[in-house]
Each structure stands twice: as C-alpha cells, then as structure tokens.
N, C-alpha and C positions, 0 to 999 in steps of 0.2 A: 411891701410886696403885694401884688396886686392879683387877686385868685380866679380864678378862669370863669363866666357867666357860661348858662346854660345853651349859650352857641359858640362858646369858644373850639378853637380847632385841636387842642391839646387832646393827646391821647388818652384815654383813660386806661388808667394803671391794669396790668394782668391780676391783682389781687385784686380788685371789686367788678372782676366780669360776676355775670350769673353764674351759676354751676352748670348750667344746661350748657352754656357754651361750649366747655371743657372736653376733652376729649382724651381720656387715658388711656396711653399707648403700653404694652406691660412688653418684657422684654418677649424676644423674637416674634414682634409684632407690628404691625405701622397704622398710620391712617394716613389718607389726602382727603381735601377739602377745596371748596369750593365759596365756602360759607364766609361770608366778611364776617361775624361776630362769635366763629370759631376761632378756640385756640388749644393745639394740640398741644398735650404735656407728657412725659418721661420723667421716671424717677428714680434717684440713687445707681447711675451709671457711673461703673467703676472700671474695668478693664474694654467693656462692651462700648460701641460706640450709636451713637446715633446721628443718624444721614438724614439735614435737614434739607428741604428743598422749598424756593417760592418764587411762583411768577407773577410780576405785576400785573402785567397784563390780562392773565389770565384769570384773576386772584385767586391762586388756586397754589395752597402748601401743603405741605406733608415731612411725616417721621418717620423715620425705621429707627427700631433698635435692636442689631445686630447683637448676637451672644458670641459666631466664632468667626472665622476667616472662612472655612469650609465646610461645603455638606458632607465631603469624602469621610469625617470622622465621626459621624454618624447616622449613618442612611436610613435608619428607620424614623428619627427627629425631624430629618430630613425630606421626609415625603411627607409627614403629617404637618410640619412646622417650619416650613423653608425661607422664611422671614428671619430666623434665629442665625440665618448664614449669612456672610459677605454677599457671595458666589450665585446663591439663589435667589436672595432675600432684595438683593441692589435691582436686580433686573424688573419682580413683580412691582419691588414699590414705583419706577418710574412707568413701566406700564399702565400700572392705574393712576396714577396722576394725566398722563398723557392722553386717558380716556377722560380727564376732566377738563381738558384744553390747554394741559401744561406745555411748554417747546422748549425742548433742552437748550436751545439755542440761544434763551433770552432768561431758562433760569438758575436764579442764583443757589448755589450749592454752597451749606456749611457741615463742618463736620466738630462733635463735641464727643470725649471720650476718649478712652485709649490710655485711659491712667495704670499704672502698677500699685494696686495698692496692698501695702503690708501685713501681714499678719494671717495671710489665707494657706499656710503649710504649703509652703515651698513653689506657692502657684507663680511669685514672681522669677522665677527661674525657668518659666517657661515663658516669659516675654509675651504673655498673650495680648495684652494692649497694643503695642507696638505693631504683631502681627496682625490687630483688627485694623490699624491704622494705615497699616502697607496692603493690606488688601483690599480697602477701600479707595484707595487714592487710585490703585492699578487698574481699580474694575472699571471707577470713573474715566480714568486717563484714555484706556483703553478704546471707549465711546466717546469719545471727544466731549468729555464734561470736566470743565473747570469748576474747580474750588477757589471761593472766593475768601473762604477765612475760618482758621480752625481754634476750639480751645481745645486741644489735647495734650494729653500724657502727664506727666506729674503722680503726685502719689494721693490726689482726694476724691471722692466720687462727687458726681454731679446730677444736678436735675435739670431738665431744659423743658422751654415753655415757646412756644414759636407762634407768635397770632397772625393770623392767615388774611387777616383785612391791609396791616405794612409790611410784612415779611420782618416784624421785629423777633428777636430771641435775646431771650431774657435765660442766662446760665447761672445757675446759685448751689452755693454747696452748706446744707443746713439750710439756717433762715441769712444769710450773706448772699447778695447777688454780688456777682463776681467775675463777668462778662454781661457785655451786649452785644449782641453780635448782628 
C-alpha cells in the first residue's frame, strides 16, 4: 500500500485538523462558514436534528441544531434563542449563509438526527424526533430546498462534523463513524 506524499490530493482526515479550525455548534445554535480549513462540528444529537448545508461553489457550509419543531411552545426561548426552533431557527441559518454567497439553488442540504431515544421518562411518546424531522423537511419543502440525503431516526444519538472545503460529513455515534454523508 502506497501512502500519500506531502502533495498528494487525499483528503486529510477530520481527526488531525487544528483545533482552531473547529467550530462548535451547541444545540439551538448554527454556524456558516466560508472558511475552506473550517470544519463545523455538533455533539450527542438525539431527538434534535441538525440541518447541514454546503455549496461548492460558493464554499460556504453550515449547521443548525434544532431542539424543537416550534417556537409557539416557548416564546420566551424563542426570542432569545430562535436557532433551538425548526420554524425560526431554519429561516436565520440560510439567511446567513446566503449573506456568505450560498444559493439555495445549487446547495446541497442534509439532514442528521431525529432519533427516539430510550430511557428519557416517557419522552418517546411524544415523538419528538420524528416531529423535528417533519418539520424540517416541511420548512425546506416549503422554499423549494431539496434534501439530498438523511441519517435519521433510530434509537442512537449522533455527532456530525461537516468540513466546509468538500461538503464532507462525517456522522459517528461514540468513537464509530457510522455515515458519510
């Protein structure tokens, strides 16, 4: 096997960026970037989802990660924290990517999250996954944005790492990568 010299085109792996590169998104919260040697990352998404976005073109990506479907169920979170919503949070994060030269027209949209997972008192009986999941597809749908490929639902949480130089995502749950999306 033959190992990649110091101008090889081979990507170098999301575990040996800098740390400066890094960019941690905490829930109801996003980043976009602009930056080829940024890479946004999310952590331990379980019912909540995160709405990645990236355009070639433009190279310009970004993350949200949504807490609920809507701000109606809590409007004070909701004015200080409107990222944590489907409803609110979908509209700001393409706004500011779009101030970075993104075009919905030409970017690819993925969607990670939406799991049920076990053991939260009774939380799986309110389908909250499923509803972040339907309400993000609607908001998209809604603005003429297609989704190009989802890892959702299931009962494990997830971390997603999205590098903004190829539009790669790298989805792992623990130390297991377990999409590429």
């Amino acid at each position: 096997m033959q190992t990649p010299g110091p101008t090889s085109a081979w990507p170098t792996p999301l575990s040996v960026l800098p740390a400066a590169a890094r960019r941690i998104v905490g829930i109801g919260e996003f980043a976009v970037s602009n930056g080829a040697g940024d890479v946004i990352v999310t952590h331990a998404l379980g019912s909540c989802i995160a709405v990645c976005i990236w355009d070639q073109h433009a190279v310009v990506g970004g993350l949200l990660h949504f807490l609920l479907p809507d701000a109606a169920v809590n409007p004070d979170r909701a004015r200080t924290q409107p990222a944590a919503f489907a409803n609110t949070g979908i509209p700001l994060f393409f706004q500011a990517a779009y101030a970075l030269g993104l075009d919905k027209q030409r970017c690819r949209v993925r969607l990670v999250g939406g799991a049920e997972i076990s053991g939260l008192g009774g939380a799986n009986s309110l389908n909250v996954g499923k509803r972040n999941l339907l309400a993000a597809r609607n908001i998209l749908w809604r603005n003429g944005v297609l989704i190009e490929s989802e890892a959702t639902g299931g009962g494990i949480p997830r971390s997603v790492a999205l590098r903004v130089a190829d539009g790669k995502i790298d989805v792992t749950s623990g130390r297991d990568l377990i999409h590429e999306l």
